[in-house]
MDAnalysis code that builds the backbone (N, CA, C; Angstrom):
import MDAnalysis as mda
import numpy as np

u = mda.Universe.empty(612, n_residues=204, atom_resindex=np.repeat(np.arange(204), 3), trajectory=True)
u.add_TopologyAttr("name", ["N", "CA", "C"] * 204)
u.add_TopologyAttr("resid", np.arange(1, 205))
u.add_TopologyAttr("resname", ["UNK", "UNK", "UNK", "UNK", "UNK", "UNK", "UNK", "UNK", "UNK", "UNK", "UNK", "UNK", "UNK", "UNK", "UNK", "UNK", "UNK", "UNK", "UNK", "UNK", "UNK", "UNK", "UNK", "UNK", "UNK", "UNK", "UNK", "UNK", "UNK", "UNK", "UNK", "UNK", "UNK", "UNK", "UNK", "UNK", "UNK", "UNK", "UNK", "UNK", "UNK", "UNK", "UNK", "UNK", "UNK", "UNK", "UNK", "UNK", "UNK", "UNK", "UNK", "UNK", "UNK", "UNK", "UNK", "UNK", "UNK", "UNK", "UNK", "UNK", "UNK", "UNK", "UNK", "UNK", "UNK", "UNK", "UNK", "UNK", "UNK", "UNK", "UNK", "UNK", "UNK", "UNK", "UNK", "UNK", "UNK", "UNK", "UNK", "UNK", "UNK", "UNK", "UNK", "UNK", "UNK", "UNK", "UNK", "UNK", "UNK", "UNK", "UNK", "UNK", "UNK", "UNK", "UNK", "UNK", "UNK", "UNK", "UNK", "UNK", "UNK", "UNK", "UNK", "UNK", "UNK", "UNK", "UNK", "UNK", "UNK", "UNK", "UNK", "UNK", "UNK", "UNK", "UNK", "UNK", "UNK", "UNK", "UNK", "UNK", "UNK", "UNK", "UNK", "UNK", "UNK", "UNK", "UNK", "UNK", "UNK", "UNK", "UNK", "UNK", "UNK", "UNK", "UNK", "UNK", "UNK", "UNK", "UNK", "UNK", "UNK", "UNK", "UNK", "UNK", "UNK", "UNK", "UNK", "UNK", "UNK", "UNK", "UNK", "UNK", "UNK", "UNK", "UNK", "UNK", "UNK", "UNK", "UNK", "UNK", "UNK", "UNK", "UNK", "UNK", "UNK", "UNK", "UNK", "UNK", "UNK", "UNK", "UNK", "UNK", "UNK", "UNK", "UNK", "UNK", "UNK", "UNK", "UNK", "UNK", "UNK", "UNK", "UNK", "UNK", "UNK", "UNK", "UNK", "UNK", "UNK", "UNK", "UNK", "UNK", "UNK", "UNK", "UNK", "UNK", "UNK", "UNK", "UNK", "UNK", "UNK", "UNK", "UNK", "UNK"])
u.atoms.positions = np.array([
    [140.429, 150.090, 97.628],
    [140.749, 149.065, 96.640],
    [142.133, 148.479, 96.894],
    [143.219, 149.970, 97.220],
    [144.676, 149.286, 97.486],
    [144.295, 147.872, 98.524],
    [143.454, 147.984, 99.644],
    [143.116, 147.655, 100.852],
    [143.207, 145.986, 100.569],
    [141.855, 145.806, 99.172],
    [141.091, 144.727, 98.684],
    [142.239, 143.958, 98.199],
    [143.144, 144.593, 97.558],
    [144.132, 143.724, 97.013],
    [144.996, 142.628, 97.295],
    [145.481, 144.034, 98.671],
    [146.714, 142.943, 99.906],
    [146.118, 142.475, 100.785],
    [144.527, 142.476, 100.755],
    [144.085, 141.394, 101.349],
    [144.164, 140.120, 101.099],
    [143.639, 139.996, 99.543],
    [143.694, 138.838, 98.424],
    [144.818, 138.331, 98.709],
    [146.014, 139.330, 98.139],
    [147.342, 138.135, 98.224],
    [147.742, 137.787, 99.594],
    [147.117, 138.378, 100.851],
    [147.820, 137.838, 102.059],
    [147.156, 136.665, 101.825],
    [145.464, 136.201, 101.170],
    [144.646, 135.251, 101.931],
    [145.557, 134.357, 100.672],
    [145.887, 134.101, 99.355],
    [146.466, 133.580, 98.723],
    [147.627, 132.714, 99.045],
    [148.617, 133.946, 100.127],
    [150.195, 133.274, 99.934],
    [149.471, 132.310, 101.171],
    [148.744, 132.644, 102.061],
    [148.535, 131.262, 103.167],
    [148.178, 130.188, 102.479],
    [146.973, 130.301, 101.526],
    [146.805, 129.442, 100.694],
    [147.295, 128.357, 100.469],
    [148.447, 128.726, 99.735],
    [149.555, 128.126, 99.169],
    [150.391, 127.567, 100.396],
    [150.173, 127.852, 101.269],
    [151.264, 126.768, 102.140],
    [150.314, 125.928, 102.812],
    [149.168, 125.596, 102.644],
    [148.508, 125.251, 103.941],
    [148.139, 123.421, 103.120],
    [148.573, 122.525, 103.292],
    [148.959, 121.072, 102.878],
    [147.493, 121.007, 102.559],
    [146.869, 120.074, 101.574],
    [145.753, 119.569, 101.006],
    [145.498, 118.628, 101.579],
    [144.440, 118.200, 101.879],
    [143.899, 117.048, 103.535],
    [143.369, 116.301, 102.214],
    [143.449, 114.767, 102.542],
    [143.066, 113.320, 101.829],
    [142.015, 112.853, 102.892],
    [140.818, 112.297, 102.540],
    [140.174, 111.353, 103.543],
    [139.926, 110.178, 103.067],
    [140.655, 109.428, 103.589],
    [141.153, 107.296, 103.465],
    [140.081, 106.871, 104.420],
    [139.403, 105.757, 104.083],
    [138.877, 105.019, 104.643],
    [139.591, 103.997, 105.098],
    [139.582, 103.330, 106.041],
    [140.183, 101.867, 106.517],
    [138.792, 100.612, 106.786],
    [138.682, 99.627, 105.690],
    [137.765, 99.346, 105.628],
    [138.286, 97.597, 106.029],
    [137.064, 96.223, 106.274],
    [137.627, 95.165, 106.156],
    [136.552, 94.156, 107.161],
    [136.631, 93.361, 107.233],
    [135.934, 92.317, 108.428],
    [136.320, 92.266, 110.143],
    [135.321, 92.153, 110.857],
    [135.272, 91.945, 111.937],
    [136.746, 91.778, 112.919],
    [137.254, 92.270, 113.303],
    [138.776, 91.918, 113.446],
    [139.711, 91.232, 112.588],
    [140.121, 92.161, 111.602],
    [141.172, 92.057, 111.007],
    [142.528, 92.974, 111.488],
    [141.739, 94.036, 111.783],
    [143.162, 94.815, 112.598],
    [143.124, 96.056, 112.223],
    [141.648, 96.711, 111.558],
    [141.295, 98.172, 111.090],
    [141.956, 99.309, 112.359],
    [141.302, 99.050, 113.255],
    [141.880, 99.909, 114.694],
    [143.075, 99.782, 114.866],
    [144.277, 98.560, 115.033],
    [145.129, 98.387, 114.724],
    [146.306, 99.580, 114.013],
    [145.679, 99.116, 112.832],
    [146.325, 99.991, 111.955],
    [146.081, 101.668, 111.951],
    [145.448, 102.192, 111.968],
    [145.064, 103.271, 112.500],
    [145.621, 104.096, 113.249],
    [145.727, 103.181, 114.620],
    [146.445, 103.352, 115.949],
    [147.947, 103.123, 115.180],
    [148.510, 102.594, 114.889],
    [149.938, 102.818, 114.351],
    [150.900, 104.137, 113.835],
    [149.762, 104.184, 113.115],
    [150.362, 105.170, 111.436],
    [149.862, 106.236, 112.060],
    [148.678, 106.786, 112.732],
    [148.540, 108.098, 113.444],
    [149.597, 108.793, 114.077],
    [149.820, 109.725, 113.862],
    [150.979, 110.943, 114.269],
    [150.464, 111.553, 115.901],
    [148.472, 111.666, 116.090],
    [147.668, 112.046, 117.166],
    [147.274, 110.697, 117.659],
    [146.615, 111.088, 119.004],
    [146.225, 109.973, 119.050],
    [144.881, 110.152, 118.984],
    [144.638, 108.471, 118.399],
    [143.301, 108.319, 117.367],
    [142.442, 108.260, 118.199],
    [141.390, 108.625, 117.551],
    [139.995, 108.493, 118.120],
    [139.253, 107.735, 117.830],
    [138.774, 106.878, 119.131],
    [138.491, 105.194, 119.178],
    [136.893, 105.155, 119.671],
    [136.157, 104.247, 119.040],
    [134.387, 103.862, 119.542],
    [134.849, 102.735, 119.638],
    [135.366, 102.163, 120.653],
    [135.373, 100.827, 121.361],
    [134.982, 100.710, 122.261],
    [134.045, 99.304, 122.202],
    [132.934, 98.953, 123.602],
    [132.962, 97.916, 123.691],
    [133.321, 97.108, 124.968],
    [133.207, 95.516, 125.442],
    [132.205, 94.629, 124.132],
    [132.644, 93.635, 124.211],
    [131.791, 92.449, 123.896],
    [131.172, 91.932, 124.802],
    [129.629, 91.840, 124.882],
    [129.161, 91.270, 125.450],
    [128.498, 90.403, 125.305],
    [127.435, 89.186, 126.504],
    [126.372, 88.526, 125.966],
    [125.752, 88.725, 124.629],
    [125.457, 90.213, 124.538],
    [124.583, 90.563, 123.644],
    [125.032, 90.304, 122.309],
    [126.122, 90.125, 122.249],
    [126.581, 90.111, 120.938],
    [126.828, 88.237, 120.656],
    [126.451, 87.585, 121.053],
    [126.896, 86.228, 120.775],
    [125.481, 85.769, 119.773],
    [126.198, 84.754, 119.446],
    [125.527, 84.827, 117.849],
    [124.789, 86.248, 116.804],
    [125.244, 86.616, 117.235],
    [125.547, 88.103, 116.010],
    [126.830, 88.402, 115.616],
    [128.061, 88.387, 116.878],
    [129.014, 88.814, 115.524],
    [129.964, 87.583, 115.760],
    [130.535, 87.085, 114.526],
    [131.258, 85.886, 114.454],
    [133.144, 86.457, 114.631],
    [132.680, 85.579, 115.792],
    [134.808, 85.911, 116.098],
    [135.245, 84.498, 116.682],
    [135.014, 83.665, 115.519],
    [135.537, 82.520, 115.621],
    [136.720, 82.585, 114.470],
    [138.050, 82.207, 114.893],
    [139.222, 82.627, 114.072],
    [140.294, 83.647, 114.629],
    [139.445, 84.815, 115.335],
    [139.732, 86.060, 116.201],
    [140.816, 85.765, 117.559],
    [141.179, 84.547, 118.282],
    [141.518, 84.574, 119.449],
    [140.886, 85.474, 120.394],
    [141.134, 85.849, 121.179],
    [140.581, 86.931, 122.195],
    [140.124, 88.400, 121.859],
    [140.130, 88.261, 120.656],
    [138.825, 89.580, 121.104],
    [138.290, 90.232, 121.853],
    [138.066, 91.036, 122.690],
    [136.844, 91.426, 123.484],
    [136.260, 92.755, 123.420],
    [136.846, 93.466, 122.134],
    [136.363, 94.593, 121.769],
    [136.220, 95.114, 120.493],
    [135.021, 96.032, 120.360],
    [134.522, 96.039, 118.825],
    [134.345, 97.529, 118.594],
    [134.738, 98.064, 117.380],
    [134.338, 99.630, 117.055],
    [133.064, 99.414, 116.603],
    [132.075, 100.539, 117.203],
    [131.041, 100.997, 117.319],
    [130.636, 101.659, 116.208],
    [131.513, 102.585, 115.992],
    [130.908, 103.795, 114.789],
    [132.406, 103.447, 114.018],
    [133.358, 104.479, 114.617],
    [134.335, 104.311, 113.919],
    [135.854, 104.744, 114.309],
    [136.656, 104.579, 113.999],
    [138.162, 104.956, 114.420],
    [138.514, 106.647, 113.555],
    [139.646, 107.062, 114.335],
    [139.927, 107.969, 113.388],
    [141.617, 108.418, 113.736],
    [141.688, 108.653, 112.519],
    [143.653, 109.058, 113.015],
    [144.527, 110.391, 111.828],
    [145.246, 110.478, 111.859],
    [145.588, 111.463, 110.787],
    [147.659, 111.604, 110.525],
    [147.697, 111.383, 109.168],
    [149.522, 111.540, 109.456],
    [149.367, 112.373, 108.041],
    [150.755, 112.966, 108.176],
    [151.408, 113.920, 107.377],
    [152.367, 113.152, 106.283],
    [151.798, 112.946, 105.252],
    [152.741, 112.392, 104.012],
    [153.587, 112.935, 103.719],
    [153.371, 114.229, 103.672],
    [154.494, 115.391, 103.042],
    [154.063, 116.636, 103.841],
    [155.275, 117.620, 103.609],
    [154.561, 119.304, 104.403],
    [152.975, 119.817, 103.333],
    [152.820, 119.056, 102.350],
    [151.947, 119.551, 101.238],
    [151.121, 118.413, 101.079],
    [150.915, 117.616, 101.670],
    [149.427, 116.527, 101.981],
    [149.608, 115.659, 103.281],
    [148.068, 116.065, 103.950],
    [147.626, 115.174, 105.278],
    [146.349, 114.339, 105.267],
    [146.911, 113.067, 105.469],
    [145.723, 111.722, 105.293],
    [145.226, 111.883, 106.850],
    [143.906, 112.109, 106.067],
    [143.398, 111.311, 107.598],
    [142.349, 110.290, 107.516],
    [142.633, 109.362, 108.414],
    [141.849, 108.306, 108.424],
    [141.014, 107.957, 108.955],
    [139.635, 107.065, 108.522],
    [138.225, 106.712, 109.240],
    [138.530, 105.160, 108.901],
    [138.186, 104.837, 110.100],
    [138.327, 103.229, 109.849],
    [136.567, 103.007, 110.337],
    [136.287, 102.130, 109.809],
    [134.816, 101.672, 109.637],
    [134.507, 100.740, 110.378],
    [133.141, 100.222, 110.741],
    [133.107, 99.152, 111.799],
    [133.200, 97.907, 111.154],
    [133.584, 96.926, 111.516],
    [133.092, 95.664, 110.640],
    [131.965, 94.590, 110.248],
    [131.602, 94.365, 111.498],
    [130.624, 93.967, 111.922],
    [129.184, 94.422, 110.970],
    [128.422, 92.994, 110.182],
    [127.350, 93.602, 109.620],
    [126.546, 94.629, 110.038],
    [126.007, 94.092, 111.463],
    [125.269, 95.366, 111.833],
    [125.608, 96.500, 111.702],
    [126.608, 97.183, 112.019],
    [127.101, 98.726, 111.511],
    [127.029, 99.369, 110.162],
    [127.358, 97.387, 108.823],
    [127.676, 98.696, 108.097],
    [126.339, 99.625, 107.168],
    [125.551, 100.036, 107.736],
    [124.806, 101.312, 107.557],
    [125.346, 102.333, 107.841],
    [126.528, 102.353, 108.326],
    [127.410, 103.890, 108.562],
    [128.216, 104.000, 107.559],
    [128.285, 103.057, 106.628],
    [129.701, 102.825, 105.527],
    [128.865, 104.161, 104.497],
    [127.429, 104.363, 104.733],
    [127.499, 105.313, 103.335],
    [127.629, 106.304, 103.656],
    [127.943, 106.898, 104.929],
    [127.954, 108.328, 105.870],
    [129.593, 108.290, 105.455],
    [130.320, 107.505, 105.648],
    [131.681, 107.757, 106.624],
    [132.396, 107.589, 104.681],
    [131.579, 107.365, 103.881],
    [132.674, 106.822, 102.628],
    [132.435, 108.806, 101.931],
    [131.636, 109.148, 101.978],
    [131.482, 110.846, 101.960],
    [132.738, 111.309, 101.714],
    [133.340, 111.869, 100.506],
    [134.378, 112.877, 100.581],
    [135.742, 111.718, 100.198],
    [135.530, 110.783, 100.168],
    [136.742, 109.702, 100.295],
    [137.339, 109.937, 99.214],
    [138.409, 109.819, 99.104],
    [139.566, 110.050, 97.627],
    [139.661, 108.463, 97.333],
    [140.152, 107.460, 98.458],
    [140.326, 106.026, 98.065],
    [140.172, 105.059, 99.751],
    [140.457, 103.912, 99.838],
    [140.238, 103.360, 100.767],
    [141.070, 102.087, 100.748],
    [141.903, 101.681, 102.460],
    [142.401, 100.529, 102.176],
    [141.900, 99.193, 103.045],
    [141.335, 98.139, 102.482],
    [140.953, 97.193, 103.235],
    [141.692, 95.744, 103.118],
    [141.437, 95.725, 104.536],
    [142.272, 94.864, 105.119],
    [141.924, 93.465, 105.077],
    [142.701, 92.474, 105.000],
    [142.550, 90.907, 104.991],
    [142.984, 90.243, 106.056],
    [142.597, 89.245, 106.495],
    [143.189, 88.327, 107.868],
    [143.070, 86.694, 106.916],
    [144.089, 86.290, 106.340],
    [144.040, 84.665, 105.920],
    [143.119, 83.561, 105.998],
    [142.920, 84.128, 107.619],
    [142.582, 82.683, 108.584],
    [141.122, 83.425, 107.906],
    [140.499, 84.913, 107.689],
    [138.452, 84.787, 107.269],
    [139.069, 85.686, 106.255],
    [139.276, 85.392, 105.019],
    [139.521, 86.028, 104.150],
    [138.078, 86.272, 103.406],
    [137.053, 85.477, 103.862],
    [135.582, 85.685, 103.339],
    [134.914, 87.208, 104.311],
    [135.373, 87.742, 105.212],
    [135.249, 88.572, 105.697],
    [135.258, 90.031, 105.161],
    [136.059, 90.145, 104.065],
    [136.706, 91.277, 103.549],
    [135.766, 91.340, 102.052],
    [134.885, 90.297, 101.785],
    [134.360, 90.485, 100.231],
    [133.415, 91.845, 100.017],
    [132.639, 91.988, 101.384],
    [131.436, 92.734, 101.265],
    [132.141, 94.337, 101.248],
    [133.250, 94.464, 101.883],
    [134.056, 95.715, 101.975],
    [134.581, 96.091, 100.399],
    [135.258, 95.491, 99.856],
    [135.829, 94.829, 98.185],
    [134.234, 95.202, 97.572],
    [133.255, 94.573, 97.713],
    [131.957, 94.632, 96.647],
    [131.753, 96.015, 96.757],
    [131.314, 97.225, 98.351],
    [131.498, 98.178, 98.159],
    [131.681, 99.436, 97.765],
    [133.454, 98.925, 97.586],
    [134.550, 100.459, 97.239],
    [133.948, 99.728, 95.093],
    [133.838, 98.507, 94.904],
    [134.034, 98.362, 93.734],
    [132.871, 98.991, 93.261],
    [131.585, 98.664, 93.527],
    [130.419, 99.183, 93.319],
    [130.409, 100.795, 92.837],
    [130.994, 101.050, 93.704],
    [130.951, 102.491, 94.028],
    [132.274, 103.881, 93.166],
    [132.955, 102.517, 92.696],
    [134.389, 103.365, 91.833],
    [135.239, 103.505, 92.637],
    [135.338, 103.706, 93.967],
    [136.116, 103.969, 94.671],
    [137.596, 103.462, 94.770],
    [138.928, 103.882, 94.078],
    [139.853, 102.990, 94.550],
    [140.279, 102.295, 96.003],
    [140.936, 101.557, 95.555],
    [141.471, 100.797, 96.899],
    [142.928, 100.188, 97.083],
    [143.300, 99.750, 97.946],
    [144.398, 98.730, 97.710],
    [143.844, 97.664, 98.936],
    [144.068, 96.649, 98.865],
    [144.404, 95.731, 99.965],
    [145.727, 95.541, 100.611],
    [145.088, 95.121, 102.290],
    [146.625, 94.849, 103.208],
    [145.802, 93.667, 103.663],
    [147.096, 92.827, 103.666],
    [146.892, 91.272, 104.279],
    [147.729, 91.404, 105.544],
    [146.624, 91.038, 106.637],
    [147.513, 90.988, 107.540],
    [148.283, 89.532, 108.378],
    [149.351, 89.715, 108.212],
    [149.904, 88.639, 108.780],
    [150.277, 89.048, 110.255],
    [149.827, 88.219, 111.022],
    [149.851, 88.788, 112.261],
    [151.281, 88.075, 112.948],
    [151.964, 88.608, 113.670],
    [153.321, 88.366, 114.145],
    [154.247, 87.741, 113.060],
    [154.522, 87.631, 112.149],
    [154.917, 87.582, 110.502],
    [154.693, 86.546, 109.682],
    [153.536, 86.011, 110.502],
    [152.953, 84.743, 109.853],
    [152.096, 84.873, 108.594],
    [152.742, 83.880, 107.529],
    [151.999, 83.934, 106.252],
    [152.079, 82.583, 105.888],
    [150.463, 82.792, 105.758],
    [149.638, 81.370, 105.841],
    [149.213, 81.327, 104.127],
    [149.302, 82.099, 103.193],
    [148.856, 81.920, 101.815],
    [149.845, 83.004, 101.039],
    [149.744, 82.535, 100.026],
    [151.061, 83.684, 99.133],
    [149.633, 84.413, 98.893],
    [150.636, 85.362, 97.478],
    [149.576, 86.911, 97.469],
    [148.760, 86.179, 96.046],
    [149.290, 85.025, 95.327],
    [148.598, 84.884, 94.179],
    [147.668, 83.820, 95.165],
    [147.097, 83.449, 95.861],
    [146.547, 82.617, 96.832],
    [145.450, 83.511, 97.157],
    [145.753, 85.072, 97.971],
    [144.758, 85.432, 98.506],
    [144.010, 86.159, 97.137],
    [144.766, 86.395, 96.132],
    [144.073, 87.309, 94.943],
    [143.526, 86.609, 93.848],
    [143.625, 85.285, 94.417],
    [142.550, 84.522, 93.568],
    [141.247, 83.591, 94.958],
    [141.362, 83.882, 95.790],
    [139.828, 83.825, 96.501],
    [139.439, 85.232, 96.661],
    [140.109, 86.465, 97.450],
    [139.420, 87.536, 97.079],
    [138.674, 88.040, 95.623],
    [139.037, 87.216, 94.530],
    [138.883, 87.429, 93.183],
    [139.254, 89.390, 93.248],
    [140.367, 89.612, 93.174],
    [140.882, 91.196, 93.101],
    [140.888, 91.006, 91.646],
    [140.739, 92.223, 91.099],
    [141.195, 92.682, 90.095],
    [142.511, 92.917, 89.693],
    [143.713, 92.583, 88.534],
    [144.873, 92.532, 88.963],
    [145.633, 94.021, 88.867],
    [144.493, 94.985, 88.487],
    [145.051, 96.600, 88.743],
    [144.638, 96.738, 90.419],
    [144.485, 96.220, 91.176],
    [144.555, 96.382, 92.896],
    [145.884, 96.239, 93.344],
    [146.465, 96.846, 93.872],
    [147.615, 96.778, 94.090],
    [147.408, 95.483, 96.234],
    [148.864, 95.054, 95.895],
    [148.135, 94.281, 97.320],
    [149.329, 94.321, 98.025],
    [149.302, 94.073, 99.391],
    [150.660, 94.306, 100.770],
    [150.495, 93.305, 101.425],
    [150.935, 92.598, 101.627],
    [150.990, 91.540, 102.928],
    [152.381, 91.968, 103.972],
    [151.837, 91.852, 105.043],
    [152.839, 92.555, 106.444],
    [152.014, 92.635, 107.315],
    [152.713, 92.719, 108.724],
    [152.029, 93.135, 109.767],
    [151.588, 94.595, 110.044],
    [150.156, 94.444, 110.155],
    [149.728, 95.998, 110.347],
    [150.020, 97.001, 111.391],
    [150.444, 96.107, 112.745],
    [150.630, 96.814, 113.781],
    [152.143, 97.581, 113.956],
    [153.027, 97.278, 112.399],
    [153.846, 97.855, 112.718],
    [153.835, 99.280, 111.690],
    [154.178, 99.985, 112.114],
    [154.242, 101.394, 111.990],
    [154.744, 101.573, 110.252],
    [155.681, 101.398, 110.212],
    [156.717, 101.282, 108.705],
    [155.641, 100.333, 107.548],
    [154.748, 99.479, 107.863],
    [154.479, 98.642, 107.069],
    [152.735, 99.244, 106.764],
    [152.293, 99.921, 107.677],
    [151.591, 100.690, 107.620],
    [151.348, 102.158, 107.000],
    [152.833, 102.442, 106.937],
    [152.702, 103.854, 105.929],
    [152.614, 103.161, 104.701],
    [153.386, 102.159, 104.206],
    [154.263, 101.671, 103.183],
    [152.833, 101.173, 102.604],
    [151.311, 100.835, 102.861],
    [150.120, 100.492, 102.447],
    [149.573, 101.741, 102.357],
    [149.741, 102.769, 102.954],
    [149.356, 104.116, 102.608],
    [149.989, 104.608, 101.413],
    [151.443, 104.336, 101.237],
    [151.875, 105.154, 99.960],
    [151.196, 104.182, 99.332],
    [151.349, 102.837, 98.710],
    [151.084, 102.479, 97.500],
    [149.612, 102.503, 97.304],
    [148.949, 103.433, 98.273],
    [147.602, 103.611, 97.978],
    [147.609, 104.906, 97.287],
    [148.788, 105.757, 97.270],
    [149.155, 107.248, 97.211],
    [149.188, 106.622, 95.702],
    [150.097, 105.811, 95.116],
    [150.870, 105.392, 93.772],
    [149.392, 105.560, 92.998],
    [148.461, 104.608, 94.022],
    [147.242, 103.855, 92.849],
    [146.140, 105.099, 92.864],
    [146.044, 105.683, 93.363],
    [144.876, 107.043, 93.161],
    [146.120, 107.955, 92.271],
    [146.951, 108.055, 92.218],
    [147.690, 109.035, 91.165],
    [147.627, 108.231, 89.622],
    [148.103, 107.151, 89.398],
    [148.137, 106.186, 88.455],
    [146.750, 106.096, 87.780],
    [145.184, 105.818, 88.690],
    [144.130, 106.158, 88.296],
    [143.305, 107.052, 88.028],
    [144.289, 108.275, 88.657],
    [143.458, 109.459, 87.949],
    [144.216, 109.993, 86.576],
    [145.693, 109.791, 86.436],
    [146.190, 109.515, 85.397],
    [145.371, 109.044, 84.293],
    [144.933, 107.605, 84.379],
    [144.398, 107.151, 83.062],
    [142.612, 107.516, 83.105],
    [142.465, 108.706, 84.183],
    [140.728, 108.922, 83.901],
    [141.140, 109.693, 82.712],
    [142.095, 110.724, 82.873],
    [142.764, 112.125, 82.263],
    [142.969, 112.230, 80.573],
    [143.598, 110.434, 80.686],
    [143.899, 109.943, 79.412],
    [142.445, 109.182, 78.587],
    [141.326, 108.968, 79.255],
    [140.430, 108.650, 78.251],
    [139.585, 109.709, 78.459],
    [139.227, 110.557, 79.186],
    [138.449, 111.545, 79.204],
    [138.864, 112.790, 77.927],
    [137.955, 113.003, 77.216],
    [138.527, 114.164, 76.027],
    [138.583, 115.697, 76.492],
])
């Protein structure tokens, strides 16, 4: 029994140090910059289903708006960073492309919240991602990406064609940079604390 005991508290005190894992989705339209971002904010390096564009794909996936393109995630991205010594996000970024998303109900499994992304120039791209997480309860935040620091619409611009809700919290910045990419991760941290807050407060 002595045996049973200091077993318990050895398996306990590890317990207690071992950081609580988050799983974020990175969700959004056809090149907006899901992989992108991913590839940034990852601490490892991410794990990528990217495959040429080919013939095959012309008139199926629309990358008019896109510049050069020539590659598309397949299934899905994946990456992982350390918020604190006591929570680790890791991330699934989703494909965009209609055809794929039949994987969105596999890969949204286990999700705490999700952040999807905007590009100005197809901001109609990002609705079906938005209908979704909303459908489904899922929080979110949006990131607008302005690509090389170009901003082509203010934020009351894109949050009245996205029609957001005005408890969505929203970021406009470039995704590919590292700093601006955590900085859409925390205030995704703010809005899943803030909303489970007020489940807490109407739940009896």
């Amino acid at each position: 029994m002595a045996f049973a005991d200091s077993d318990l508290g050895a398996r306990t005190a590890a317990d207690d140090t071992a950081p609580a894992a988050v799983k974020i989705l990175v969700a959004g339209g056809f090149g907006v910059g899901k992989t992108t971002l991913v590839g940034a904010v990852s601490e490892v390096a991410p794990l990528r289903t990217e495959e040429y564009l080919t013939v095959a794909s012309v008139g199926v996936d629309d990358v008019e708006g896109i510049g050069r393109k020539s590659t598309t995630t397949v299934a899905m991205d994946f990456g992982r960073i350390r918020m604190s010594p006591r929570l680790v996000v890791y991330l699934f970024g989703t494909p965009g492309q209609e055809r794929f998303w039949f994987m969105w109900n596999d890969l949204v499994r286990g999700a705490l919240g999700a952040v999807v992304l905007a590009d100005t120039r197809r901001l109609d791209t990002s609705f079906a991602s938005i209908d979704f997480f909303e459908s489904r309860r899922i929080p979110f935040v949006v990131g607008v990406n302005c690509f090389y620091g170009r901003q082509d619409r203010s934020e009351y611009e894109v949050r009245e064609a996205l029609d957001l809700d005005p408890a969505v919290p929203l970021l406009m910045g470039d995704m590919r940079e590292r700093s601006v990419g955590r900085d859409l991760l925390l205030l995704l941290a703010e809005h899943l604390i803030d909303t489970h807050s007020k489940i807490q407060t109407v739940d009896p």
